[in-house]
C-alpha positions in Angstrom: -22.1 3.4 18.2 -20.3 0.0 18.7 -18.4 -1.6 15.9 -19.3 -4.9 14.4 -16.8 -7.2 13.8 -18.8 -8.2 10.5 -18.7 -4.9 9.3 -14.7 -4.6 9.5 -14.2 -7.9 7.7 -16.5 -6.9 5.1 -14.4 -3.2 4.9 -11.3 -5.6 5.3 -12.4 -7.4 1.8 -13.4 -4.6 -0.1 -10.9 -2.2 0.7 -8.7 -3.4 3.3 -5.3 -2.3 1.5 -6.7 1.2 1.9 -7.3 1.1 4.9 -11.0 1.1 5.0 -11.5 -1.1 7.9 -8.9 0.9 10.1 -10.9 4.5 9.1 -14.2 2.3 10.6 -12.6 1.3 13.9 -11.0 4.9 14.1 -6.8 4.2 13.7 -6.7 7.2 11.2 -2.8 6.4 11.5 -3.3 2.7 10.3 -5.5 4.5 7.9 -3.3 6.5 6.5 -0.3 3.4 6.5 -2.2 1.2 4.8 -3.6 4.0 2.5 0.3 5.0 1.3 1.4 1.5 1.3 -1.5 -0.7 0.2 -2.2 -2.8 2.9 1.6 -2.7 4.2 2.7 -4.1 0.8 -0.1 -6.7 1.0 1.6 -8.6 3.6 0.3 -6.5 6.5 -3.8 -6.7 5.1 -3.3 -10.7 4.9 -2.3 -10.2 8.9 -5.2 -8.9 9.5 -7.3 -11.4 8.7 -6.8 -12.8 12.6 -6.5 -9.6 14.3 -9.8 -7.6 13.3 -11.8 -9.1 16.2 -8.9 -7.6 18.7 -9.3 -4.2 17.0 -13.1 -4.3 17.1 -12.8 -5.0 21.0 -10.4 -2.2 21.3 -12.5 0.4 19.7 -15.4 -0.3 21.5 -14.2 0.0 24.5 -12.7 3.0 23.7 -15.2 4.5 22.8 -17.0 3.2 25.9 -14.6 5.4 28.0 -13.1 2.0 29.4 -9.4 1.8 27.8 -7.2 1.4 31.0 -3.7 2.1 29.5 -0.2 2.0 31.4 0.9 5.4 31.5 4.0 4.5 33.9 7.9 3.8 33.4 7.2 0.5 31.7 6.8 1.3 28.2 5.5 -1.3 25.6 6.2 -4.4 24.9 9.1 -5.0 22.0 7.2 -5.7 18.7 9.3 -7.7 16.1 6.2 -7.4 13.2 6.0 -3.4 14.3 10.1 -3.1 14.0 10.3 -4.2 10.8 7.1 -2.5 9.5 9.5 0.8 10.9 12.2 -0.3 8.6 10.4 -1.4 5.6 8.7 2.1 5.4 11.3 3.8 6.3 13.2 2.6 2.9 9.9 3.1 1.2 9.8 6.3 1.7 13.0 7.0 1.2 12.8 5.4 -2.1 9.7 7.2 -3.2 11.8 10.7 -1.8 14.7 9.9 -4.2 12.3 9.2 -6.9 10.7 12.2 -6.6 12.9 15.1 -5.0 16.2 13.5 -5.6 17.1 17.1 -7.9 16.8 19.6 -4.8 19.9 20.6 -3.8 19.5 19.8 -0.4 18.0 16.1 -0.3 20.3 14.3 1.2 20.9 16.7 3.9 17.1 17.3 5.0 15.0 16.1 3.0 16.0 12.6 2.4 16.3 11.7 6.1 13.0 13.8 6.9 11.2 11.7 4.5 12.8 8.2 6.2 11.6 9.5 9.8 8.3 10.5 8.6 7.7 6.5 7.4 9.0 5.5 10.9 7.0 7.2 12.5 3.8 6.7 10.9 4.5 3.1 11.9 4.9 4.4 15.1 1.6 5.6 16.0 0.0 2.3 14.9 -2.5 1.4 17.2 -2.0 2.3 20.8 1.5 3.2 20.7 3.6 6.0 19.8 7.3 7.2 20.0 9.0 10.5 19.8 9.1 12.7 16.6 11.5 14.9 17.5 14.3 12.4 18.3 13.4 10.0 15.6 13.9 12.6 13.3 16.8 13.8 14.9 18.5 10.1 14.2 17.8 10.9 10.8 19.2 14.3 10.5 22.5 12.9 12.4 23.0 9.6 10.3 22.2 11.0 6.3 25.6 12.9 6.6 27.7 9.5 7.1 26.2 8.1 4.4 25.8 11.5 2.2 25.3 11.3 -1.6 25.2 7.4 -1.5 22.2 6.0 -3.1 21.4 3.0 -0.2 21.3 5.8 2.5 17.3 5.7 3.4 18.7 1.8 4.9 21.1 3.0 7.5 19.2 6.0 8.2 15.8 3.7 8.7 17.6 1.1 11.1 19.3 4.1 12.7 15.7 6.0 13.1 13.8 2.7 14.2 15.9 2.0 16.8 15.4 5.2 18.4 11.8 5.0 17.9 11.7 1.7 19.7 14.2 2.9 22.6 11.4 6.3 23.1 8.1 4.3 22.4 5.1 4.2 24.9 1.5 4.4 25.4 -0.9 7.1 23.5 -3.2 8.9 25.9 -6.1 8.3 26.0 -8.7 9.9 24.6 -11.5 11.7 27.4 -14.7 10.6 27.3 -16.2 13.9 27.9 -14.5 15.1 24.4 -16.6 13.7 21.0 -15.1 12.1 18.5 -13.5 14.1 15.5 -15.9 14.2 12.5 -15.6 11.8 9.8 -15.2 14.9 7.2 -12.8 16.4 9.2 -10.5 12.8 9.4 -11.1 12.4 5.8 -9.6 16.4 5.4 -6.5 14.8 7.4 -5.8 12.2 5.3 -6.6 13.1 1.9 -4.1 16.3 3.0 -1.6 13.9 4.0 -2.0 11.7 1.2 -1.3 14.8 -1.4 1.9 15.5 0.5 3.1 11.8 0.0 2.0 11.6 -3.7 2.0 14.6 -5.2 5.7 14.8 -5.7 6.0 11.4 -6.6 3.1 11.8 -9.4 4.6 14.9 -10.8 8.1 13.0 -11.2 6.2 10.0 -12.8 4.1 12.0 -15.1 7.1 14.5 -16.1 9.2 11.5 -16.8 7.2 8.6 -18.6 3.7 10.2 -19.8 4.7 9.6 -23.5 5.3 6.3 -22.9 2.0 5.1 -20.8 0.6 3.7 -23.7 3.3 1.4 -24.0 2.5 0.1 -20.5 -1.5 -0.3 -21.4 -0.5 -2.6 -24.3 1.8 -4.6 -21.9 -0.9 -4.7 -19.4 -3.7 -5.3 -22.1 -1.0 -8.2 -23.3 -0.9 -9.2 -20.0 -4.6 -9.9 -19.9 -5.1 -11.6 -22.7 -2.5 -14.2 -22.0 -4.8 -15.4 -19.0 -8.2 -16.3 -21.1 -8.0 -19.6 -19.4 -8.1 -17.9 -15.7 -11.5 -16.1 -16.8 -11.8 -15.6 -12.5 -7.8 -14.5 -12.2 -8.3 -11.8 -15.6 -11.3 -10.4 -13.6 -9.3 -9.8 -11.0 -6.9 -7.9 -12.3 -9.2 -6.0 -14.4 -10.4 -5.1 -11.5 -7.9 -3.9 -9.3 -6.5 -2.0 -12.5 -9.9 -0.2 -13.2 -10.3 0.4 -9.3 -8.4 4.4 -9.1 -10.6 4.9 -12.3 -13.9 3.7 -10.7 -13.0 5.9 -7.7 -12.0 8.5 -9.1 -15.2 8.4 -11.4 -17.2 8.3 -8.2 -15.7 11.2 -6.4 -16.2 13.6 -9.8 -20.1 12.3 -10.2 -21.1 8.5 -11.1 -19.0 7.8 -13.6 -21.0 8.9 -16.6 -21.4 11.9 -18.9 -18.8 15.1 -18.2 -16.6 13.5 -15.8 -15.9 10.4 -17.7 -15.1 13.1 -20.7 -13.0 15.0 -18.9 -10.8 12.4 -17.4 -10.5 10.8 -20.9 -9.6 13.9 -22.2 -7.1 14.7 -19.4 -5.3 11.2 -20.5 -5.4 11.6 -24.0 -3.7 15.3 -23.3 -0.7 13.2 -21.2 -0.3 10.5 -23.7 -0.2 13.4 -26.6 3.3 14.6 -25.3 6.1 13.2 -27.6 8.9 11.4 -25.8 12.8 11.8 -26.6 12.6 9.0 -29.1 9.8 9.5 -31.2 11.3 13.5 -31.5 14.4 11.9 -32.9 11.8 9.8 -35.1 10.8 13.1 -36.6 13.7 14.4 -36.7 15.6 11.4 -39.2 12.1 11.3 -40.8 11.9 15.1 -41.4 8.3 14.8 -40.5 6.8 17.9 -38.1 5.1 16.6 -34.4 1.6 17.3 -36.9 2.1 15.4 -39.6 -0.4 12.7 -40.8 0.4 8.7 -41.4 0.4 9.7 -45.2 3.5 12.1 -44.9 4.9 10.0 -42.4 5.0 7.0 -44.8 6.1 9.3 -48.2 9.2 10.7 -46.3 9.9 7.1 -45.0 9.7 5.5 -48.6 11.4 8.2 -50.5 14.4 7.7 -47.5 14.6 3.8 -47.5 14.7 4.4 -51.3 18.0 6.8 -51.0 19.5 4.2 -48.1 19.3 1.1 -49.0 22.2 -0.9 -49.1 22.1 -1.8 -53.1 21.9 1.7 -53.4 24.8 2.5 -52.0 27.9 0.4 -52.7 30.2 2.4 -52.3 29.5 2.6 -48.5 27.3 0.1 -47.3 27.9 -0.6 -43.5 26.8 3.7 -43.1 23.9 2.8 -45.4 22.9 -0.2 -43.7 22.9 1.6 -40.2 21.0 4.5 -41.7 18.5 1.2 -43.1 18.1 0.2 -39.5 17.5 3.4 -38.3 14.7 4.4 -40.5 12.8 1.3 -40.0 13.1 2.0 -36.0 11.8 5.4 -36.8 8.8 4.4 -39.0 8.2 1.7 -36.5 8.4 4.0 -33.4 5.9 7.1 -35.2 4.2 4.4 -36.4 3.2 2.7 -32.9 2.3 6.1 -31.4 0.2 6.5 -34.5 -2.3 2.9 -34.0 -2.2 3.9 -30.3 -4.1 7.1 -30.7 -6.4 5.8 -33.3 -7.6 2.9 -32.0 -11.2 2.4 -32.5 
């Protein structure tokens, strides 16, 4: 079936830094960039606004058996915009790797530079074009030992491994007409496997690390939004683009309504329940157990201010105004965590 060049823009403006318009036209490896990177940090999806006709035009014809690519010596031309797509991700996914798996013991030896070579070469397969694996990765594995333990080595490693990857690039081959196209489940198997590779780690470390502090970030964000009630059309926007993993992920588990909706909440509520190291040291200089009510938390916080305040305590005042400071960041602290789960 041919492609319409309406239909990609409109897939280009609902979910073009996903990649939706790219899974359309068939460039599963677009796909997938754009999917891990949103839209090539945004810049790349803006691109596109000139270039979907071109892609249109080159799915069609190959799919109508009529791609005549240059399979001899001459490889590609040199693309500036593809060279420093190979660089950026490169760093990003070097970044994201010491984020995530910076505690194995090997990282920087294999799986710091394998991560670096694996964002290179994603941008490699863009489109028509491809490079080597195996020697990209290969200038990775050679140039993270020069720059071992330092914490800017995905850079050198990503110039290093995007040079190589221009030096080895050519033409895909192309696909025979006499073989059908893979089956939109099966792409979509791909690329949701690939996408669990890429963020799994990366969630685990983010969760692990911060969930007893994400309701901190949804009053900043909720702060955020109120602070533009005069941009009514630039609030809905962000509302939007916040609530949009929800909304999907609501769709995928059932419309959104009833036992999924509950289930997610719960999930949340279960991430946001864990106690982060300073609300532990809250209880701790409040004496107070992780189950203790506002009511207790307020007694043992009265009944302490009482023994620590300064007037009390003449005979050393600076420890007892410390010990005042400290209280009140306590109280403070247990008592922010307590409005945030019991919010109406």
């Amino acid at each position: 079936m041919a492609k319409g060049v309406v239909t990609a823009y409109a897939l280009w403006l609902v979910g073009g830094p996903l990649g939706l318009h790219h899974l359309y036209l068939g460039r599963d490896s677009h796909a997938l960039l754009w999917l891990l990177t949103l839209g090539g940090f945004g810049v790349g999806w803006a691109r596109e606004l000139f270039r979907i006709p071109a892609y249109v035009g080159e799915a069609n014809r190959e799919a109508a058996g009529r791609t005549m690519r240059r399979h001899q010596a001459r490889p590609p031309a040199v693309s500036l915009a593809r060279f420093t797509g190979q660089v950026c991700v490169g760093i990003y996914f070097g970044v994201v790797a010491l984020i995530s798996l910076s505690s194995l013991g090997f990282f920087h030896l294999i799986v710091l530079p394998l991560s670096v070579g694996a964002g290179v070469h994603l941008v490699s397969c863009v489109g028509q074009e491809t490079s080597d694996l195996w020697k990209t990765l290969t200038a990775c594995l050679i140039t993270s030992p020069i720059f071992y333990g330092s914490t800017l080595a995905f850079l050198p490693i990503s110039l290093a491994a995007s040079v190589v990857a221009a030096q080895h690039r050519h033409f895909k081959q192309p696909r025979s007409t006499n073989i059908p196209p893979e089956p939109l489940v099966s792409r979509l198997y791909c690329l949701g496997l690939a996408w669990l590779a890429f963020s799994a780690p990366l969630g685990y470390c983010v969760f692990h690390n911060t969930t007893a502090t994400l309701y901190y970030l949804s009053d900043c964000v909720t702060t955020v939004l109120d602070a533009l009630w005069f941009f009514p059309w630039l609030r809905g926007l962000l509302e939007y683009l916040l609530l949009l993993p929800y909304r999907v992920l609501c769709t995928v588990t059932g419309g959104g309504g009833g036992g999924a909706e509950e289930a997610w909440r719960k999930v949340l509520e279960i991430l946001l329940r864990d106690y982060s190291q300073r609300e532990k040291e809250a209880l701790e200089l409040l004496s107070v157990s992780e189950k203790a009510s506002l009511e207790e938390i307020t007694h043992s916080y009265r009944n302490l201010v009482k023994v620590w305040h300064p007037d009390h305590n003449p005979n050393r005042v600076q420890e007892a105004q410390q010990m005042f400071i400290q209280i009140q960041e306590a109280y403070e602290t247990l008592l922010h965590r307590y409005k945030a789960f019991h919010r109406k």
